[in-house]
C-alpha positions, 0 to 999 in steps of 0.5 A, a space after each residue: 486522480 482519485 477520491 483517495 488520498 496518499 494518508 489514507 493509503 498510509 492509514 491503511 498500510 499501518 492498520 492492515 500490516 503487521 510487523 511480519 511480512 503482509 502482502 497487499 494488492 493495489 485493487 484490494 486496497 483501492 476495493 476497500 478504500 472506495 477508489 481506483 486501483 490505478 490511484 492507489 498503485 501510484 500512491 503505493 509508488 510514491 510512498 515506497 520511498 516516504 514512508 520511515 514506519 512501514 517498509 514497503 516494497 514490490 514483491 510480484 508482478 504476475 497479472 497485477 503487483 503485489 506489495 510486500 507490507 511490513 510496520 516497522 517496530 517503534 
């Protein structure tokens, strides 16, 4: 798949999010962890469901999906 791993993505949802809203990009992600967009959008999918500290969901989809980020208070 991709030299990225599904903790890593994870890693960086926490780091980059907020408790307000933030909204990311699979290609943005991918361009900061050094991989592939398309690895990254399907981690995005799979962690949408895993994840009990950060809320994630599909926000937009014009030329690529936009995730809407948020971390959870705990």
């Amino acid at each position: 798949m991709s030299n990225i791993s599904r903790r890593a993505v994870h890693a960086y949802l926490v780091e980059t999010a907020d408790t307000e809203p933030t909204y990311l990009r699979a290609r943005d992600i991918a361009s900061d962890l050094n991989g592939s967009p398309k690895a990254v959008a399907q981690y995005l999918s799979q962690l949408q469901d895993d994840l009990a500290d950060v809320s994630l969901e599909q926000w937009g989809r014009s030329k690529s999906t936009t995730w809407r980020v948020e971390v959870d208070e705990s």
